[in-house]
N, C-alpha and C positions, 0 to 999 in steps of 0.2 A: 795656378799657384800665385794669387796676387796679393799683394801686399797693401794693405789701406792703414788708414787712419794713424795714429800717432808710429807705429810699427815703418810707415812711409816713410814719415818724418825723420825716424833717427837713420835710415838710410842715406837721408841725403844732406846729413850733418860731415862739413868737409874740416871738424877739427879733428888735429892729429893724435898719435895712437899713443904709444909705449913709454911717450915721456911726460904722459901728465901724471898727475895724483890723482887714483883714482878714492882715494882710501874712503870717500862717504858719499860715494855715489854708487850706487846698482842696479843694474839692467836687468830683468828678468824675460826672459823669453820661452813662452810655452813651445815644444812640438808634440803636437799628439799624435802621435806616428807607427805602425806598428808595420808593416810590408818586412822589415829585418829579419825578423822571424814570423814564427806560424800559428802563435798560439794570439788570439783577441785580447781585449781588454787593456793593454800597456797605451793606448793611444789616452786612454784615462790619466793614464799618471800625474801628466799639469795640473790638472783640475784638484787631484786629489790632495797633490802637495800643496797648494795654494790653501784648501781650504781646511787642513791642517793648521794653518796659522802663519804660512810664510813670512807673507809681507808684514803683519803685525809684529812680529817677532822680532825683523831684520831692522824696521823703525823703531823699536825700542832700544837696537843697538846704537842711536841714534843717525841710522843711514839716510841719505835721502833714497827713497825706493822708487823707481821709473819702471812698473808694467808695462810690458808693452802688449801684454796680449799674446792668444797662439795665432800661431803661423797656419795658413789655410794651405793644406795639401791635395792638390787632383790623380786622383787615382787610374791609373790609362786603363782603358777599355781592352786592351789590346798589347800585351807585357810577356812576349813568350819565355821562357826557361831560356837562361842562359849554361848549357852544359846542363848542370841540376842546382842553378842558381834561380829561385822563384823570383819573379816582379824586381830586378834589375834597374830596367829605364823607369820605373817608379820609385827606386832607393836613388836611386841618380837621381834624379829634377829634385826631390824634396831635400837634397843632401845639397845641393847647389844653391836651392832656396835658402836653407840654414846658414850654408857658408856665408849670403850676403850681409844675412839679418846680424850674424854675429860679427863681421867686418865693422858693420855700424853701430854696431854699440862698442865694441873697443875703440872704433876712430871717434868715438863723441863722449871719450873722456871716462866712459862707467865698467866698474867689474862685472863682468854679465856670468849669468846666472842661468844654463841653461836646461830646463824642464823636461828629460822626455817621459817615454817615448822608449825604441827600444835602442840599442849600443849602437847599431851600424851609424846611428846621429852624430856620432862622434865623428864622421868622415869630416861632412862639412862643419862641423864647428868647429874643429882643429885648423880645418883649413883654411875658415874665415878668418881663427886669430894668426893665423900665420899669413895672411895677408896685408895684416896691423903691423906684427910684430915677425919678422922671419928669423929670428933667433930663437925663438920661445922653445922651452923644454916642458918635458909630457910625462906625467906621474899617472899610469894608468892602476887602479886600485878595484879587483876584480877578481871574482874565483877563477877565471877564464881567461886566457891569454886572448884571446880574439886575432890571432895574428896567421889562420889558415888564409889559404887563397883558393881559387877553385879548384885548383888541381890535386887538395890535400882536407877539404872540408868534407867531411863524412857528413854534413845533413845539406848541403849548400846554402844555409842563411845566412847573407848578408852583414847580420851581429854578431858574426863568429870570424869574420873577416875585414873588418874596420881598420884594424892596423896597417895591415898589407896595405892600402890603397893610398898611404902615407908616408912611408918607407922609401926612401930612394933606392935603399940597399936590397930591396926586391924588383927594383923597377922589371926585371931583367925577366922572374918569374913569376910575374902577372900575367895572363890574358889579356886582352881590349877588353872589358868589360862593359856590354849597351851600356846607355846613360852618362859613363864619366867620363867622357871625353872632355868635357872642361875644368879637369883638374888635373895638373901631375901632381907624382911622389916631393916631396920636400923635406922631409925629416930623415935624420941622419939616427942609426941605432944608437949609438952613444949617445942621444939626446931625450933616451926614452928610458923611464923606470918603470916596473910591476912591483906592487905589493899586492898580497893572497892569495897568490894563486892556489890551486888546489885540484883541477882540474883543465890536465892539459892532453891535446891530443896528439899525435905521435907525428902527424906532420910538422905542429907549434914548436913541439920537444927540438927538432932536427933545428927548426928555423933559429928560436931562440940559440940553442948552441953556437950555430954553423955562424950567425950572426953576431953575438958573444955580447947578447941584450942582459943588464941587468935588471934581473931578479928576484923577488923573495916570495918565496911560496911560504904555507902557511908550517909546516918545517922551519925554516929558516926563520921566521918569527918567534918559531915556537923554543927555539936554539938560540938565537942573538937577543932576541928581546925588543918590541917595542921601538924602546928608544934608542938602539943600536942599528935599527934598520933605517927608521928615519936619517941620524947624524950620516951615515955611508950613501943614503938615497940624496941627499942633498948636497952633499961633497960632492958624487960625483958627476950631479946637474951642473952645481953652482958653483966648485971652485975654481974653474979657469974663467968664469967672470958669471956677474949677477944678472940673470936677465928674467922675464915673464914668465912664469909657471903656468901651465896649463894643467889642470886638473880633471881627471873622467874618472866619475866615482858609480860604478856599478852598485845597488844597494847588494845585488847579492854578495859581494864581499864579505857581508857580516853573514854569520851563522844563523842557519832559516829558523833558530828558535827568538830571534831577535827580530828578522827582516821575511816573515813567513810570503806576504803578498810578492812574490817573484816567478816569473818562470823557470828558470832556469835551477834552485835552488840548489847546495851542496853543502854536506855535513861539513862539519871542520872548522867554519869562516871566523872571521874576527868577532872578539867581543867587543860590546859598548865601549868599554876603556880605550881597546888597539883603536878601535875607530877614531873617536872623536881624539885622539893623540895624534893621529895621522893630519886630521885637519887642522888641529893649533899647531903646531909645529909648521904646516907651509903657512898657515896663518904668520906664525912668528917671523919669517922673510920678511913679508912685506910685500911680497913678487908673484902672489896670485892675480891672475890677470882674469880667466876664464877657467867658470865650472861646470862640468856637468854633471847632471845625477839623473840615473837613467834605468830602468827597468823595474820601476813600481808599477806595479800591477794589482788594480783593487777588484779586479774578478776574482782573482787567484785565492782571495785570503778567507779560510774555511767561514772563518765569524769574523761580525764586527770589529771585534775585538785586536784580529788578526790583521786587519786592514788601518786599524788605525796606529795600531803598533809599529808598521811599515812606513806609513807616512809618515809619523813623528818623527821615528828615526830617521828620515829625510832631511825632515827641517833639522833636527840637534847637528847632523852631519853639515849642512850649509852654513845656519846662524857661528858652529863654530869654527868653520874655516872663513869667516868673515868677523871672529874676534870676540865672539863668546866665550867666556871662559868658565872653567869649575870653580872657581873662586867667585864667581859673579860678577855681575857686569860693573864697571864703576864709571863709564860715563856720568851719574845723573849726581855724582859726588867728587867734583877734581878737588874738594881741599875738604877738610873736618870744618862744618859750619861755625860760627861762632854765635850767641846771644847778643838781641841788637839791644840798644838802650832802654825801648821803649816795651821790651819781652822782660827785661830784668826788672822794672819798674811794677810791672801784674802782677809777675811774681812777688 
């Protein structure tokens, strides 16, 4: 799993994390990674969202944009089942490999922006930025609680169990799990929100409660409203003090008639609206630090059609949690121009 060329470099950049500005610098970092789950093709996803129009897009917002390129992941020969958890010390190393990548680009100053791949990515990326920032709070947006552990995950994939390995508040009901031995839990429940869920399993159901995580399934959206869930999801991150938001934006959150290239897919999910609302609104803090957007999959999407519709909605979901707005962009106009002498005079 080695790391070269500019992707090196920002690792070994020793400027510090959480109190710079990052607001026109962005990190981007591919993982193409699929071991989390079982189904092929999401190792795609970087590629696909990139060439969707990422970077174009996010320099017009007038960012400075810093590719760094994907992250090269080695696949062990030799990854036996943990319990009926598949390739384990394979979601380990490459989750480890993540966490550094993403330490380095929070400690050199930029919003990073990361590419997967499938959810379990989110182990080490939270945990990178939480090696930046260890105050950081976690707005997880997802049909899927992702919060089983092995002892309560009906299919044992790794991408249905990312939260747990984060959790202090399960430290207790985790396993040793191969591979992660170079991380503990750090995240306190109260530090963590869900929006959409819509499918949760009965161990999640128990954990969520017993833990007394704030929630809003896709009910609760459908009941409060939008902009109701937002002001209570941010309240209860951010009003005992202001700090890094961490963002893991599953596309399947949105409804498969919107975000069809996914695995996982589930009727119900967010429209276009709820979504990109979700993103101006943390946009509007000012306290996104790190994103993810993670389970595009461009096997998955019956037609062309179907696949590019998935990626767009990738990039509209990024560009506007980085300040895109429906009103339109107005960087390229900070004042009403006026007619100079020599334009009045042609005339």
């Amino acid at each position: 799993m080695a790391l070269r060329g500019p992707l090196s470099r920002l690792l070994r950049s020793t400027l510090s994390s959480c109190q710079q500005n990052r607001s026109q610098s962005v990190a981007i970092l591919g993982a193409p990674f699929s071991k989390g789950q079982k189904r092929r093709g999401v190792e795609h996803g970087p590629k696909a969202i990139r060439d969707a129009g990422l970077v174009e897009r996010l320099s017009n917002l007038d960012y400075a944009v810093h590719d760094f390129g994907d992250l090269t992941f080695k696949h062990l020969e030799k990854d036996e089942h943990f319990m009926h958890v598949p390739f384990p010390r394979t979601v380990g190393r490459a989750n480890q490999l993540l966490s550094g990548a993403v330490s380095g680009a929070v400690g050199a100053g930029h919003t990073c922006i990361m590419l997967g791949g499938d959810h379990s990515l989110a182990i080490g990326s939270v945990e990178g930025h939480a090696q930046q920032c260890p105050d950081l709070c976690l707005i997880w947006v997802d049909a899927h609680a992702d919060i089983n552990t092995p002892l309560t995950s009906p299919s044992g994939n790794l991408h249905g169990q990312s939260v747990a390995f984060l959790l202090k508040d399960l430290q207790n009901k985790m396993p040793e799990v191969p591979g992660f031995s170079w991380m503990k839990p750090f995240l306190s429940a109260r530090d963590l929100v869900y929006i959409g869920l819509r499918d949760v399993d009965p161990g999640e159901h128990i954990i969520l409660k017993t833990l007394g995580i704030q929630y809003f399934s896709m009910r609760d959206i459908d009941r409060m409203g939008i902009q109701r869930v937002m002001e209570v999801t941010l309240d209860h991150l951010l009003a005992r003090k202001q700090r890094p938001i961490h963002l893991s934006f599953d596309i399947d959150a949105f409804d498969p008639s919107l975000a069809p290239a996914t695995g996982t897919p589930v009727n119900g999910g967010l429209t276009y609206r709820e979504g990109i609302y979700i993103t101006e609104e943390i946009h509007n803090t000012g306290l996104l630090s790190v994103m993810d957007v993670v389970e595009v999959n461009p096997t998955l999407g019956a037609t062309p059609e179907a696949v590019e519709a998935t990626t767009s909605l990738a990039v509209d979901v990024i560009a506007s949690a980085l300040g895109q707005t429906r009103e339109g962009a107005h960087i390229a106009f900070p004042k009403i121009p006026e007619p100079k002498e020599d334009t009045e005079l042609r005339l």
